[in-house]
Steps between C-alpha positions, in 0.01 A plus 500: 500500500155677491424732315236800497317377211346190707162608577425633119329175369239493811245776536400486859082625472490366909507926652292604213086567553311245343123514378204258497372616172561721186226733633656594809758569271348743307360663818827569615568626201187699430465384161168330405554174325422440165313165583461241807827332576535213259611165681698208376674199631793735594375878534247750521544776244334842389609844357427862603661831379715635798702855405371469147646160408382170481560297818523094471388381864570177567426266830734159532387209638837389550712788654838367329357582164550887628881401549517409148331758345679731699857290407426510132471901474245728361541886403226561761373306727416510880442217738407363828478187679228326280441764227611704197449797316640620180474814386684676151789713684697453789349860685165366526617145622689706787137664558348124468748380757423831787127435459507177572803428724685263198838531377633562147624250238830550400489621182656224237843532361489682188 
């Protein structure tokens, strides 16, 4: 029998916008980034201050990492189809997620 619970472990990122770079990023969200995005093997990453809280903007590589980011749950945390941004509560992560046409984490299981 199937059950409603099958799609939980797989994030599907495929519908969501996706960016070419943390910059465009941070246009969309109007925030000015605290440095150039830093690239390594598997990301590009920089931080701005969006609503008054730190934002984490990351750029994958490898879209699946997304999925599993997304999977493993963070208290606030939007996405897309290559990217991610955490923020420190779940209001501006909403705000995150209309600015730049992402979704948001599901928060992790107390």
């Amino acid at each position: 029998g199937d059950t409603a619970d099958t799609g939980d472990d797989a994030v599907d990122t495929a519908d969501l916008h996706s960016f070419d770079d943390v910059a465009a990023i941070g246009t969309a969200l109007g925030c000015e980034l605290e440095y150039d995005g830093i690239v390594d093997a598997d990301r590009e990453y920089s931080t701005c201050v969006f609503d008054g809280e730190q934002a984490l903007i990351y750029i994958y590589t490898d879209p699946t990492f997304v999925s599993d980011i997304v999977a493993a749950g963070a208290p606030a945390l939007a996405y897309g189809a290559n990217w991610t941004v955490e923020v420190e509560t779940p209001p501006v992560a909403e705000s995150v997620a209309s600015a730049t046409g992402g979704a948001v984490a599901p928060t992790a299981a107390g």
